[in-house]
N, CA, C and O of each residue as an XYZ file, in Angstrom:
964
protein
N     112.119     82.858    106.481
C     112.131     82.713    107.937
C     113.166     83.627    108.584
O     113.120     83.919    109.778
N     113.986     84.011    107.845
C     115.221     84.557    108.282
C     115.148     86.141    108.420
O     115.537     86.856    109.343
N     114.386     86.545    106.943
C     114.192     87.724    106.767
C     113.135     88.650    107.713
O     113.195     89.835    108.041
N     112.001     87.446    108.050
C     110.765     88.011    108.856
C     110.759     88.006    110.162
O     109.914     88.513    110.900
N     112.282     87.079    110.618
C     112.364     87.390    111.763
C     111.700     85.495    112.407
O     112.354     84.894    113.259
N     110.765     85.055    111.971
C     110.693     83.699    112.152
C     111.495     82.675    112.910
O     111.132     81.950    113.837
N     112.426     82.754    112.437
C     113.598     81.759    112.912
C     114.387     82.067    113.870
O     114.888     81.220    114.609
N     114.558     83.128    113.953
C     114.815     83.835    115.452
C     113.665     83.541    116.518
O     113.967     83.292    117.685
N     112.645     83.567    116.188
C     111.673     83.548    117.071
C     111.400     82.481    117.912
O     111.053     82.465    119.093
N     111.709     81.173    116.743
C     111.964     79.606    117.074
C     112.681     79.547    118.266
O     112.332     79.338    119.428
N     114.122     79.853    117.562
C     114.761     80.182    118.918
C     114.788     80.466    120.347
O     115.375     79.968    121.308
N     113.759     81.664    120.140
C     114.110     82.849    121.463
C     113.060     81.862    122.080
O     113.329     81.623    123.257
N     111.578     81.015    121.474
C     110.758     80.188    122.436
C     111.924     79.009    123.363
O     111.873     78.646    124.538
N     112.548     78.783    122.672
C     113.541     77.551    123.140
C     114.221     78.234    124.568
O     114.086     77.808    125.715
N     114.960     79.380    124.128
C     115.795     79.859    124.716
C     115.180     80.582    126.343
O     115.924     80.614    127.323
N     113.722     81.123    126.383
C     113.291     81.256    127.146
C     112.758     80.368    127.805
O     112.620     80.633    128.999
N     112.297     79.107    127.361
C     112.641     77.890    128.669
C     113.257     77.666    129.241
O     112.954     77.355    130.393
N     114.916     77.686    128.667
C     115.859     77.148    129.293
C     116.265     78.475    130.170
O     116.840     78.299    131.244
N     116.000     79.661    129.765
C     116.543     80.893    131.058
C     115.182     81.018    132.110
O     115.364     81.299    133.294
N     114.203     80.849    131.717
C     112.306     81.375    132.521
C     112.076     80.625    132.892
O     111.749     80.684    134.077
N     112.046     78.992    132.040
C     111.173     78.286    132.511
C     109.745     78.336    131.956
O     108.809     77.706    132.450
N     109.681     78.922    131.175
C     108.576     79.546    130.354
C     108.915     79.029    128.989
O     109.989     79.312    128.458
N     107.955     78.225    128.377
C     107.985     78.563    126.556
C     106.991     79.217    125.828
O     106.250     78.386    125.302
N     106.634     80.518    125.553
C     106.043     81.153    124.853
C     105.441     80.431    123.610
O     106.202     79.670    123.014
N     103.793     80.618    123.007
C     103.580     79.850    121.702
C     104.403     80.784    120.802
O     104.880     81.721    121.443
N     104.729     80.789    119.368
C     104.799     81.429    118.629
C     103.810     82.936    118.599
O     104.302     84.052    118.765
N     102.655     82.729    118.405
C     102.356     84.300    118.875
C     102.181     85.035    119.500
O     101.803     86.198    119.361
N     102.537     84.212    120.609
C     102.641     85.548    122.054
C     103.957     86.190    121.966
O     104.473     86.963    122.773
N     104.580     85.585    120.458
C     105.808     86.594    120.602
C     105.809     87.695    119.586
O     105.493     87.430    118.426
N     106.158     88.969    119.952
C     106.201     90.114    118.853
C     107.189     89.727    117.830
O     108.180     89.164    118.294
N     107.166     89.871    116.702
C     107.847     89.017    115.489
C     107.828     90.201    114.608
O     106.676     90.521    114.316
N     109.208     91.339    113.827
C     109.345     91.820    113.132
C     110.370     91.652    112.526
O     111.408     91.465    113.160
N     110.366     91.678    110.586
C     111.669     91.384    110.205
C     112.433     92.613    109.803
O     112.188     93.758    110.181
N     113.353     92.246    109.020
C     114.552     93.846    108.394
C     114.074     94.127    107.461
O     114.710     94.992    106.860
N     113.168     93.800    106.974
C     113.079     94.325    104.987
C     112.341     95.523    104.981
O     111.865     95.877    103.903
N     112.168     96.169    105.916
C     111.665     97.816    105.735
C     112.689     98.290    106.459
O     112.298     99.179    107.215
N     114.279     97.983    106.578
C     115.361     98.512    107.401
C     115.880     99.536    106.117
O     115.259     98.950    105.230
N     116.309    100.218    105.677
C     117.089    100.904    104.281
C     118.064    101.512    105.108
O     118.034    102.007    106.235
N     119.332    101.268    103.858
C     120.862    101.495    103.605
C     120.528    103.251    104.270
O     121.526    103.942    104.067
N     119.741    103.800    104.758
C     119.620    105.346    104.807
C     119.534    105.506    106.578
O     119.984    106.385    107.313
N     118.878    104.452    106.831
C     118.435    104.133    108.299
C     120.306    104.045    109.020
O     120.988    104.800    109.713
N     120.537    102.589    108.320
C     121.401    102.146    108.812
C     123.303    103.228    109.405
O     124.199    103.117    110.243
N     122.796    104.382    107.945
C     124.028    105.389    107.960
C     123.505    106.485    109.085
O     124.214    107.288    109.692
N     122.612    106.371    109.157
C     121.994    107.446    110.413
C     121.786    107.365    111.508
O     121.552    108.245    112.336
N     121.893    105.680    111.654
C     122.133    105.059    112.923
C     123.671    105.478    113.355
O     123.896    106.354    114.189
N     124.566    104.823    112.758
C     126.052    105.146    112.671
C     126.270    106.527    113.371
O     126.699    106.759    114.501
N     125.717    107.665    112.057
C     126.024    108.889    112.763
C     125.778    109.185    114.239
O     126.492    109.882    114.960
N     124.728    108.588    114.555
C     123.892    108.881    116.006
C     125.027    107.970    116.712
O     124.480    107.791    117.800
N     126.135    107.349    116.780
C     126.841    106.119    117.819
C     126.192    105.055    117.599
O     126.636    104.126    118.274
N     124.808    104.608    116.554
C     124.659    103.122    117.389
C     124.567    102.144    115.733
O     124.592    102.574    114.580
N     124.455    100.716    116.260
C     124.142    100.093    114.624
C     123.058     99.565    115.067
O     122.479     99.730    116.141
N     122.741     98.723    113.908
C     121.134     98.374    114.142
C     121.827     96.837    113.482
O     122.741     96.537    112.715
N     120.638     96.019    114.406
C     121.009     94.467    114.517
C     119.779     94.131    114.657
O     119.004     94.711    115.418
N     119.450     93.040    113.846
C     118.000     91.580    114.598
C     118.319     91.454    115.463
O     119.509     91.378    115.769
N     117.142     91.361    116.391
C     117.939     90.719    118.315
C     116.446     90.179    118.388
O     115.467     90.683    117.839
N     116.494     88.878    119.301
C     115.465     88.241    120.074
C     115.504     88.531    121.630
O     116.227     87.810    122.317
N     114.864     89.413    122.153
C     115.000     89.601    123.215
C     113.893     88.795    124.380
O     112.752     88.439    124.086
N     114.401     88.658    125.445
C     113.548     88.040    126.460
C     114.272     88.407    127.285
O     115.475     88.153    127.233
N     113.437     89.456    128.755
C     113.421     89.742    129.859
C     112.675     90.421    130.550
O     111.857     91.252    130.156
N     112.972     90.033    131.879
C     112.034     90.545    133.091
C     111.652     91.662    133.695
O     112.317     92.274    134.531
N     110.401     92.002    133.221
C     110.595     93.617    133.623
C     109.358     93.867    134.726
O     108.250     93.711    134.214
N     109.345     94.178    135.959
C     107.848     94.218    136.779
C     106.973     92.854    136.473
O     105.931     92.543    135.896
N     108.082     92.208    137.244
C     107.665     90.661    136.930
C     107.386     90.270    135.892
O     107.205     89.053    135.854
N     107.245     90.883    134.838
C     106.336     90.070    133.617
C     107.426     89.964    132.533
O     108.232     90.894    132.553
N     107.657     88.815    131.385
C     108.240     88.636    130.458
C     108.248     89.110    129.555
O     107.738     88.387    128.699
N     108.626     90.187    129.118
C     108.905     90.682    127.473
C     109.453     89.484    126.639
O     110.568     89.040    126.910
N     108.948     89.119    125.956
C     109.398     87.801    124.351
C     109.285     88.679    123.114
O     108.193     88.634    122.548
N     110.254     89.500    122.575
C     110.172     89.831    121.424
C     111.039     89.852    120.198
O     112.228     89.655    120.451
N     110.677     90.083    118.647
C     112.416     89.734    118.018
C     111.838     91.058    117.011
O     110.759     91.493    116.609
N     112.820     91.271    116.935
C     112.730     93.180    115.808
C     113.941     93.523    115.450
O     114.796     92.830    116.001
N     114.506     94.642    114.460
C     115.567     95.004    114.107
C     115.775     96.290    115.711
O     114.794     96.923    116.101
N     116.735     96.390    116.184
C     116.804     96.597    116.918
C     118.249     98.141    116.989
O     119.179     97.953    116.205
N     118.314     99.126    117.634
C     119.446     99.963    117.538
C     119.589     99.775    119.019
O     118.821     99.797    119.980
N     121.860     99.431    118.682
C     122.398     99.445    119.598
C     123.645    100.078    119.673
O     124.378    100.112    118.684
N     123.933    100.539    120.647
C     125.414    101.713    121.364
C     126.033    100.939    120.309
O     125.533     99.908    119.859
N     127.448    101.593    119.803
C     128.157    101.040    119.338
C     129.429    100.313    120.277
O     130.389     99.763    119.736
N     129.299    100.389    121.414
C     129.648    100.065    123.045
C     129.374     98.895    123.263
O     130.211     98.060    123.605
N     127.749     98.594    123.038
C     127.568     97.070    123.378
C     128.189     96.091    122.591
O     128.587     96.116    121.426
N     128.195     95.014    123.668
C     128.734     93.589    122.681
C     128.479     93.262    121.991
O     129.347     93.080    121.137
N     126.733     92.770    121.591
C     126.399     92.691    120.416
C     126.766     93.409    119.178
O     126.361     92.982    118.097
N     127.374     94.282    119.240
C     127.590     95.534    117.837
C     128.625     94.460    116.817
O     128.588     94.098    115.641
N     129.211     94.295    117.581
C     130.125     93.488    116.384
C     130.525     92.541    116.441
O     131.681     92.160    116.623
N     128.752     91.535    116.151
C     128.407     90.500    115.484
C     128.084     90.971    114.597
O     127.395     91.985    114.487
N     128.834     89.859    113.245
C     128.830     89.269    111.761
C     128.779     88.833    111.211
O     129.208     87.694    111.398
N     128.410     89.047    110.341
C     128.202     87.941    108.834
C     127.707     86.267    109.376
O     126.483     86.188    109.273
N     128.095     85.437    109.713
C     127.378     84.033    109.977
C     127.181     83.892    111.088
O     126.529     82.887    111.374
N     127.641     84.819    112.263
C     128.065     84.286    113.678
C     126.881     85.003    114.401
O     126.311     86.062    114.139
N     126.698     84.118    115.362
C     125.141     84.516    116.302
C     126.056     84.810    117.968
O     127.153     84.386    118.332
N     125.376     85.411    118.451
C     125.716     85.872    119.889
C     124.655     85.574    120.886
O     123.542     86.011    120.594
N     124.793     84.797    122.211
C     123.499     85.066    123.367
C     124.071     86.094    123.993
O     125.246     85.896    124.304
N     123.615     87.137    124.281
C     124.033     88.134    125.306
C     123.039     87.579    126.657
O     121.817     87.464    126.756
N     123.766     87.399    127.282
C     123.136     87.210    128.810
C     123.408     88.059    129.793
O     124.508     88.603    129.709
N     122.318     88.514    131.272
C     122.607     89.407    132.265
C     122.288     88.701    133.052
O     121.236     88.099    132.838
N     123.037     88.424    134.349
C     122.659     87.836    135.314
C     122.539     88.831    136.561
O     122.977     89.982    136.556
N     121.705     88.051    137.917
C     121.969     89.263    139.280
C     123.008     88.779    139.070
O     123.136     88.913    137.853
N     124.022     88.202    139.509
C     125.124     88.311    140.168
C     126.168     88.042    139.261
O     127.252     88.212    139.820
N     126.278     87.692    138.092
C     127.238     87.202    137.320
C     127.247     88.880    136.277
O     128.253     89.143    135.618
N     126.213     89.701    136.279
C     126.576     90.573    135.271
C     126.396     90.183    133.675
O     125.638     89.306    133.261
N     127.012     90.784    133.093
C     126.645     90.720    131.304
C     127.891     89.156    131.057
O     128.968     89.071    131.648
N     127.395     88.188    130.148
C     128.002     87.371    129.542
C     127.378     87.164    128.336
O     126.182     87.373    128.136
N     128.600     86.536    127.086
C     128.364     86.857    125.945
C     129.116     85.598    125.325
O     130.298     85.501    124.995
N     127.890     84.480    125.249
C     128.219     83.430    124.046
C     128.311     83.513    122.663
O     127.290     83.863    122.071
N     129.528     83.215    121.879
C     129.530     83.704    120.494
C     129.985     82.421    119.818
O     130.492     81.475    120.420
N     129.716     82.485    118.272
C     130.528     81.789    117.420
C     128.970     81.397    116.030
O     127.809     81.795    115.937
N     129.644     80.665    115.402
C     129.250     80.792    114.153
C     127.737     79.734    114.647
O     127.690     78.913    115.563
N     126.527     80.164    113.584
C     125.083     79.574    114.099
C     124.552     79.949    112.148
O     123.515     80.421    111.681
N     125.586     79.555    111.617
C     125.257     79.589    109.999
C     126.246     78.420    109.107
O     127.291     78.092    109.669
N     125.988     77.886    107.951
C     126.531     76.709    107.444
C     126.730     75.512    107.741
O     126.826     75.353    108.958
N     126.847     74.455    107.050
C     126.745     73.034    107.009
C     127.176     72.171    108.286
O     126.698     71.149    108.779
N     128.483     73.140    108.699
C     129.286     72.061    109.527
C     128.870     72.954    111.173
O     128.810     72.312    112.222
N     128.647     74.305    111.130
C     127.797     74.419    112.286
C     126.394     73.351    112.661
O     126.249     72.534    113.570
N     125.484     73.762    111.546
C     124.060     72.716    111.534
C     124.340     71.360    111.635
O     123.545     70.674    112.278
N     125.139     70.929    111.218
C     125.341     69.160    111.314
C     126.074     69.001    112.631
O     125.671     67.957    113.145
N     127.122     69.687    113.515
C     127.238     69.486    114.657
C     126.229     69.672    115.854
O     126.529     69.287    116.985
N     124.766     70.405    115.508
C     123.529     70.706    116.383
C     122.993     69.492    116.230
O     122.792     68.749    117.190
N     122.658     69.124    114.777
C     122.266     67.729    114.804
C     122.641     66.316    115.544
O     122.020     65.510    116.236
N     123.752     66.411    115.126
C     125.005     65.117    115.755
C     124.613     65.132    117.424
O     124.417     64.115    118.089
N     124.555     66.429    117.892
C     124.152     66.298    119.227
C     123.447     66.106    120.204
O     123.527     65.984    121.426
N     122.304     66.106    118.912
C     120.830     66.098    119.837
C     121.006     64.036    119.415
O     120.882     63.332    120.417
N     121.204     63.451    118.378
C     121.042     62.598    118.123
C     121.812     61.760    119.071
O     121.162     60.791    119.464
N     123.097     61.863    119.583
C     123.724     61.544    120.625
C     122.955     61.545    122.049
O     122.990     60.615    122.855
N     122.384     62.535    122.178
C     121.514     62.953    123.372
C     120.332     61.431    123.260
O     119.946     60.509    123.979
N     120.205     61.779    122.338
C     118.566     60.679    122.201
C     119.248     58.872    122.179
O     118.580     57.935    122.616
N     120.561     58.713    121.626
C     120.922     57.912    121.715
C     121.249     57.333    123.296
O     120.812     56.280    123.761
N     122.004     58.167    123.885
C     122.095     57.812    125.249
C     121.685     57.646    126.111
O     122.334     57.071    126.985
N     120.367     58.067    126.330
C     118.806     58.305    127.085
C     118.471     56.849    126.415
O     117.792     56.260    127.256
N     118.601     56.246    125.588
C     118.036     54.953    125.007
C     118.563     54.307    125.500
O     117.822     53.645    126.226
N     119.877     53.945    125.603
C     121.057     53.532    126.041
C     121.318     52.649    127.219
O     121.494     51.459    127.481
N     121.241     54.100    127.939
C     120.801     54.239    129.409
C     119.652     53.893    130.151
O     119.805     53.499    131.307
N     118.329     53.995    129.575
C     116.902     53.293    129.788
C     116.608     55.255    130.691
O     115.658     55.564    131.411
N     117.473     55.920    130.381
C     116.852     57.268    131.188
C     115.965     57.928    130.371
O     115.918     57.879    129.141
N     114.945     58.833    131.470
C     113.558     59.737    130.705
C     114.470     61.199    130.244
O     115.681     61.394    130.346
N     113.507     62.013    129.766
C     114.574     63.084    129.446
C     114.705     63.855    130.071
O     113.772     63.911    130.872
N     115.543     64.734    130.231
C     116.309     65.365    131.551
C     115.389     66.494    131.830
O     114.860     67.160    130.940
N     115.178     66.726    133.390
C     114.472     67.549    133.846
C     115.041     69.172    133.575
O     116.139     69.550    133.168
N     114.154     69.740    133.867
C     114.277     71.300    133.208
C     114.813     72.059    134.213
O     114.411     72.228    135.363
N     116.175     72.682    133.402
C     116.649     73.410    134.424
C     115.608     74.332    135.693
O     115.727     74.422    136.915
N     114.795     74.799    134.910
C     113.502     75.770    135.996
C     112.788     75.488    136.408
O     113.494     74.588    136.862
N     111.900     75.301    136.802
C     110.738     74.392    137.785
C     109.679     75.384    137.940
O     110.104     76.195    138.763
N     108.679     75.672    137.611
C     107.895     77.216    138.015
C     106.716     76.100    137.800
O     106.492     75.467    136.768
N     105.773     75.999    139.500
C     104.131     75.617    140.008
C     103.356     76.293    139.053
O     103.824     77.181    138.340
N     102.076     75.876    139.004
C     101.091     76.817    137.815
C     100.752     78.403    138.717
O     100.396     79.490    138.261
N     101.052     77.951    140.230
C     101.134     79.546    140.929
C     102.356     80.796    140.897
O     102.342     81.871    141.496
N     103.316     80.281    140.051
C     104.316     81.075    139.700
C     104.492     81.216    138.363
O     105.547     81.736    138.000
N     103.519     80.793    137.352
C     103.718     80.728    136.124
C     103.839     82.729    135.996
O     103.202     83.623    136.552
N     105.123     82.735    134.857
C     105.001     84.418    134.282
C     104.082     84.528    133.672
O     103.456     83.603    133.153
N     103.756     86.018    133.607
C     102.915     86.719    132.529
C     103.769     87.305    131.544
O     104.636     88.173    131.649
N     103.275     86.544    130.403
C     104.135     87.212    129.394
C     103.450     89.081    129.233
O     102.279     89.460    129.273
N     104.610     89.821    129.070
C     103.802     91.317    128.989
C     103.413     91.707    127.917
O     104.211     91.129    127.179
N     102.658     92.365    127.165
C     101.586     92.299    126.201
C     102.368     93.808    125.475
O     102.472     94.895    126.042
N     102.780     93.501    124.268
C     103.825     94.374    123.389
C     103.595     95.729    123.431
O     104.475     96.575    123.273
N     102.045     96.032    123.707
C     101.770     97.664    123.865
C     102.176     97.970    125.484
O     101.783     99.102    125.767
N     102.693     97.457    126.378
C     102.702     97.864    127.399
C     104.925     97.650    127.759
O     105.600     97.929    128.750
N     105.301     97.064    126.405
C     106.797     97.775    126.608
C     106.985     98.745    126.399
O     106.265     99.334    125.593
N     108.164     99.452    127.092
C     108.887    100.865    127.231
C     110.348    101.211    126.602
O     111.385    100.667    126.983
N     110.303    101.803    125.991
C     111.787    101.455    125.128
C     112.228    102.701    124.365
O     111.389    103.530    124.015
N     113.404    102.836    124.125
C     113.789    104.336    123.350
C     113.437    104.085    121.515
O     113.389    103.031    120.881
N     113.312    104.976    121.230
C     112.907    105.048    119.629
C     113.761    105.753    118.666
O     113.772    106.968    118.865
N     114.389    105.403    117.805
C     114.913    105.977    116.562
C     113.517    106.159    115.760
O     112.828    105.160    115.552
N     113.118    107.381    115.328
C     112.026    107.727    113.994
C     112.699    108.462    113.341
O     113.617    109.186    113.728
N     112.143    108.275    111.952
C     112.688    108.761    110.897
C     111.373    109.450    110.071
O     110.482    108.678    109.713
N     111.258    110.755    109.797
C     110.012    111.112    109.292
C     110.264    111.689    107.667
O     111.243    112.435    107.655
N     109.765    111.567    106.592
C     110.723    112.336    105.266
C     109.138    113.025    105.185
O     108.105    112.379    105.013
N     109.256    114.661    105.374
C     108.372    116.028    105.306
C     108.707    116.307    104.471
O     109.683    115.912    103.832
N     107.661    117.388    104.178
C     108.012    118.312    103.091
C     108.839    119.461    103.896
O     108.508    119.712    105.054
N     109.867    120.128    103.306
C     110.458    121.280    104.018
C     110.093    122.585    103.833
O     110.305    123.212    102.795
N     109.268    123.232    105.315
C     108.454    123.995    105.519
C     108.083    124.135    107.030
O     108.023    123.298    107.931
N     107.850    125.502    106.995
C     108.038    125.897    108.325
C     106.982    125.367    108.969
O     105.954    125.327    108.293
N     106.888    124.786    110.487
C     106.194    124.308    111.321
C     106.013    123.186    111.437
O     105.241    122.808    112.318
N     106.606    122.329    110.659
C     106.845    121.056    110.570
C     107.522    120.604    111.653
O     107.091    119.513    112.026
N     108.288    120.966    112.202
C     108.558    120.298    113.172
C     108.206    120.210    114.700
O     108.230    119.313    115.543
N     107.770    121.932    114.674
C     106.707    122.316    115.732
C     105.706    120.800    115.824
O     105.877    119.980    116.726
N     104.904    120.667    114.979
C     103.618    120.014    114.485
C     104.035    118.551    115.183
O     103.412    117.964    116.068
N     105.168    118.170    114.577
C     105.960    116.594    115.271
C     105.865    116.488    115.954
O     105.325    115.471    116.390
N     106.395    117.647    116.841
C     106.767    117.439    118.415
C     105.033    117.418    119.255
O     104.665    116.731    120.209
N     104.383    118.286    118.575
C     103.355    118.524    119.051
C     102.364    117.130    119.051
O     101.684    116.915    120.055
N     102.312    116.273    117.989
C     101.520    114.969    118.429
C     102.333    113.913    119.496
O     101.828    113.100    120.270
N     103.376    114.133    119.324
C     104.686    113.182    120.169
C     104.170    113.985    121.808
O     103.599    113.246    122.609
N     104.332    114.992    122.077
C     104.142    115.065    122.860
C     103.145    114.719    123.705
O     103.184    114.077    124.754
N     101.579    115.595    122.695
C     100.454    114.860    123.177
C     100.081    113.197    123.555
O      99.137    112.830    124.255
N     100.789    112.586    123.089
C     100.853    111.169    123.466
C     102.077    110.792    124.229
O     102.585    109.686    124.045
N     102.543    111.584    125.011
C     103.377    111.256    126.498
C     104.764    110.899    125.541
O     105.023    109.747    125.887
N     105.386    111.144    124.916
C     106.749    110.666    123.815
C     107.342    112.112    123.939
O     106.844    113.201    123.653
N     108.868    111.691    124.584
C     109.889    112.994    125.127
C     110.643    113.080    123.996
O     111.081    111.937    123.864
N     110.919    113.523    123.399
C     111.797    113.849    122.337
C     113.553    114.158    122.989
O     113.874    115.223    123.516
N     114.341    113.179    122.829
C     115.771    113.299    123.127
C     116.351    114.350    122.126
O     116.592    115.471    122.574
N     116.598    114.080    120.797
C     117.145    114.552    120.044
C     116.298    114.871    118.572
O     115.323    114.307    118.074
N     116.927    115.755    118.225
C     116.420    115.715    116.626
C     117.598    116.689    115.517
O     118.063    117.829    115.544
N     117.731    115.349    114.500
C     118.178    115.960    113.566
C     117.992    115.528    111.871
O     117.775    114.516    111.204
N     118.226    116.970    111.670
C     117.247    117.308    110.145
C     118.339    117.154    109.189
O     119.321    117.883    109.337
N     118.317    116.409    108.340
C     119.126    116.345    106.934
C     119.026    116.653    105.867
O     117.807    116.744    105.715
N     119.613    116.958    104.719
C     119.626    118.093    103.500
C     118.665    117.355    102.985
O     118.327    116.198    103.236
N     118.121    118.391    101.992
C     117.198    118.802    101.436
C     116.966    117.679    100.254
O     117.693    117.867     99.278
N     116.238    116.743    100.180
C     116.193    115.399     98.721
C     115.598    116.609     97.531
O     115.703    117.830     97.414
N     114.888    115.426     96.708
C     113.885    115.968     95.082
C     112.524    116.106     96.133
O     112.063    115.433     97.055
N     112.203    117.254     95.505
C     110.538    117.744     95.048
C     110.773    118.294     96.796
O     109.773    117.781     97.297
N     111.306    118.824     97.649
C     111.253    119.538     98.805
C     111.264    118.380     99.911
O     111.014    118.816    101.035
N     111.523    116.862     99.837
C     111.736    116.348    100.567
C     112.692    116.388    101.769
O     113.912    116.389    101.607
N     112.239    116.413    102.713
C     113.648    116.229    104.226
C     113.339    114.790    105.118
O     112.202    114.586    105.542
N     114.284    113.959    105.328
C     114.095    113.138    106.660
C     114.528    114.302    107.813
O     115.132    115.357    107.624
N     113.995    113.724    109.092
C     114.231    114.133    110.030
C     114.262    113.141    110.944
O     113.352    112.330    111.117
N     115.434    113.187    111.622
C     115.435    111.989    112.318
C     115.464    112.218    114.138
O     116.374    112.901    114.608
N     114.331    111.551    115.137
C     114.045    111.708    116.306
C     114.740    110.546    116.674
O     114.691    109.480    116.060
N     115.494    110.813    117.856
C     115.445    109.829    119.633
C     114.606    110.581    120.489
O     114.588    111.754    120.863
N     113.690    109.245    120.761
C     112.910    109.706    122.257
C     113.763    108.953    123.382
O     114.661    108.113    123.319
N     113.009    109.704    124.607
C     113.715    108.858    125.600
C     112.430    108.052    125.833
O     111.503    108.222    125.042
N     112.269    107.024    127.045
C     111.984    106.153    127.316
C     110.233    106.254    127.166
O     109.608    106.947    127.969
N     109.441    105.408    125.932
C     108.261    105.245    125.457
C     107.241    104.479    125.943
O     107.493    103.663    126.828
N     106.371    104.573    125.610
C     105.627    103.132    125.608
C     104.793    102.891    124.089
O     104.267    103.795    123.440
N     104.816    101.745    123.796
C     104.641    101.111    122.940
C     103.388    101.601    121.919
O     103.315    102.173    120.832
N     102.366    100.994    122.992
C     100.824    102.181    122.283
C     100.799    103.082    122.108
O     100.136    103.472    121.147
N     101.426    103.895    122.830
C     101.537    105.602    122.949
C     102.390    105.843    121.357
O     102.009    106.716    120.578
N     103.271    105.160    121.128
C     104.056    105.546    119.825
C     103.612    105.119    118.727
O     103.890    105.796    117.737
N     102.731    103.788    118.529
C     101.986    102.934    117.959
C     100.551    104.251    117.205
O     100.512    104.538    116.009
N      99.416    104.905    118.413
C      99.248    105.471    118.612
C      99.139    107.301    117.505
O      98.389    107.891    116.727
N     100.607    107.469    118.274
C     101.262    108.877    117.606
C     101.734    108.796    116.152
O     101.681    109.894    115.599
N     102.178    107.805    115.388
C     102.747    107.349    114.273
C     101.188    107.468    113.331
O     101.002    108.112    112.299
N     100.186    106.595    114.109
C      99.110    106.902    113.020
C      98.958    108.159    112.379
O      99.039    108.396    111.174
N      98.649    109.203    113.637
C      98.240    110.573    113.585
C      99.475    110.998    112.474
O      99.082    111.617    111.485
N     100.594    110.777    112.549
C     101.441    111.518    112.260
C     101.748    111.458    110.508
O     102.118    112.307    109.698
N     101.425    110.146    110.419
C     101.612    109.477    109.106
C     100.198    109.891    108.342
O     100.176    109.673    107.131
N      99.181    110.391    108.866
C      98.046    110.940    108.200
C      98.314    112.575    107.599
O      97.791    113.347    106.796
N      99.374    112.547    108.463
C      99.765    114.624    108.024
C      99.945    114.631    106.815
O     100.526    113.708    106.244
N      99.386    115.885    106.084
C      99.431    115.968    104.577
C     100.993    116.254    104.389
O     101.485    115.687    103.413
N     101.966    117.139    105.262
C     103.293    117.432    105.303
C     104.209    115.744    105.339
O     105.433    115.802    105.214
N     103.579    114.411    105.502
C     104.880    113.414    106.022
C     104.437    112.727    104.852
O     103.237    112.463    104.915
N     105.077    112.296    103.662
C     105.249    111.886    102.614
C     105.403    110.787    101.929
O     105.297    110.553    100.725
N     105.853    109.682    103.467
C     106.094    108.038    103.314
C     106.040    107.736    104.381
O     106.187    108.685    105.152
N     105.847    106.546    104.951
C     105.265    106.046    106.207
C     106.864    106.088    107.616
O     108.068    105.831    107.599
N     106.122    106.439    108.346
C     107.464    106.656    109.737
C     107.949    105.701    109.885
O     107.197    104.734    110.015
N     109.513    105.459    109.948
C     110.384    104.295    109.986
C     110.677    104.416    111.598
O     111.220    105.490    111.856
N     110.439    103.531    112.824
C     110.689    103.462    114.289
C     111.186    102.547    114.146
O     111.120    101.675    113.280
N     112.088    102.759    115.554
C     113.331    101.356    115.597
C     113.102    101.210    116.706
O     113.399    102.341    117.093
N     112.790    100.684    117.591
C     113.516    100.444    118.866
C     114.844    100.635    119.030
O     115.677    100.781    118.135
N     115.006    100.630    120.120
C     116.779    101.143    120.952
C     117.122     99.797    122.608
O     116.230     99.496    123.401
N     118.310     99.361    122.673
C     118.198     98.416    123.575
C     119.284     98.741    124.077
O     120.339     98.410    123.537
N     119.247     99.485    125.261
C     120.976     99.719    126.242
C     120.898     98.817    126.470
O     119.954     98.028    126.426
N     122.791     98.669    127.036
C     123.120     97.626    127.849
C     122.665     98.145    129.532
O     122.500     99.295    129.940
N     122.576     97.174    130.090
C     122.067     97.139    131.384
C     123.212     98.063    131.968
O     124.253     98.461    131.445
N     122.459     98.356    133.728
C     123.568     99.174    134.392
C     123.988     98.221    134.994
O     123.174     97.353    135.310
N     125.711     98.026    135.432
C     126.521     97.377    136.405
C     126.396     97.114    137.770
O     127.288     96.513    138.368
C-alpha cells in the first residue's frame, strides 16, 4: 500500500473533504507508486536543484479538482524537501493565509495508537453526549458540486530521462516528437557514455499537458535509438506569494 502509492491515496480522499468538501472514490484518483524511481533518477534530480518525494496532491485549478498521488520532483527550496524518514507533512496554500506546513511523525506504534485513541474518544463522546456527528466543515449544494479534472487534462513540468544509443541526431529526433506534440523543452542534459554505446539524457519541459506527454512517450519509446522505457516525473513549484 505504501509502495504503490495506495495509502496515500486513502488519505488524500479524507483530506480533500475536509479542505473541498469533496470525497473523491478511490479511482477518480491518479495513483502512482516509487518502484520504477532508481538511485540514478534520484542523483539527477539533485544535480538539477530538486529531490523527488511521494506527494498526494489536491488542488484547484479552472475550477476543477486535481486528486492525484505520484513520485513527484521538488525545488530543493520548498518545504516539503526535507521531509524524512517516518515524518509526513500537509503542505497547505491558502488565499489569504499563504503556504502553511503541518509536520511530525505519521509512522510507528505510538503515532498510530494516538490516531486511534482519538477517534475512539470522539465516538465515545458523541455517545455520551446523545450528539450526531459533527457537521462538515464545507457545505457544497449538488449545484456547486466540483469536477474532479480528468488526469490527461493536467499541466505540469516534466523531468524525462531517455537512455539512447549515442549517435548523431538523436537528439534532434527527441526534440522533434516533443515538439510535435506541443512539449517545450526547458533544458537538456546528456551524461557520459554507459556499456554497449548507451547515454541517458535527461529533459525539463516547461509547462505540459498530460496526454500530450502520455502521447509523445509512446512514439518515443518505439524509436529503435531509445533502449528502455522513458522515466517522467512530474515537477510541483511552490505557489507564487
Amino acid at each position: 500500500l505504501d509502495l504503490d502509492g495506495f495509502d496515500a491515496a486513502h488519505k488524500l480522499a479524507i483530506l480533500t473533504l475536509l479542505g473541498f468538501g469533496v470525497q473523491p472514490k478511490l479511482d477518480q484518483i491518479h495513483i502512482e507508486g516509487i518502484s520504477k524511481i532508481s538511485q540514478a533518477d534520484i542523483q539527477y534530480a539533485e544535480e538539477l536543484g530538486y529531490c523527488i518525494k511521494p506527494l498526494a496532491i489536491a488542488k484547484m485549478v479552472d475550477h476543477e479538482l486535481e486528486v492525484r498521488v505520484h513520485p513527484t520532483l521538488l525545488a530543493a527550496s520548498h518545504l516539503l524537501a526535507n521531509v524524512n524518514g517516518v515524518y509526513n507533512a500537509i503542505y497547505v496554500h491558502g488565499d489569504m493565509v499563504g503556504a502553511e506546513l503541518f509536520y511530525g511523525r505519521g509512522a510507528g506504534q505510538s503515532p498510530a495508537a494516538s490516531s486511534v485513541l482519538s477517534d475512539i474518544a470522539d465516538v465515545a463522546r458523541n455517545l455520551a453526549g446523545g450528539s450526531s456527528p459533527r457537521i462538515p466543515l464545507i457545505h457544497r449544494s449538488a449545484h456547486r458540486a466540483l469536477c474532479l479534472r480528468r488526469m490527461g487534462n493536467v499541466e505540469t513540468r516534466y523531468y524525462m530521462r531517455f537512455m539512447v544509443t549515442d549517435e548523431p541526431g538523436v537528439l534532434a529526433r527527441l526534440a522533434g516528437v516533443l515538439g510535435h506534440h506541443h512539449i517545450s523543452i526547458a533544458s537538456v542534459h546528456q551524461k557520459e557514455r554507459r556499456a554497449a554505446r548507451i547515454v541517458p539524457v535527461v529533459m525539463m519541459t516547461h509547462e505540459a499537458r498530460e496526454s500530450n506527454v502520455r502521447n509523445a512517450l509512446r512514439v518515443i519509446d518505439g524509436l529503435g535509438f531509445v533502449k528502455h522505457p522513458t522515466v517522467a516525473i512530474r515537477t510541483e513549484a511552490p505557489r507564487a506569494q
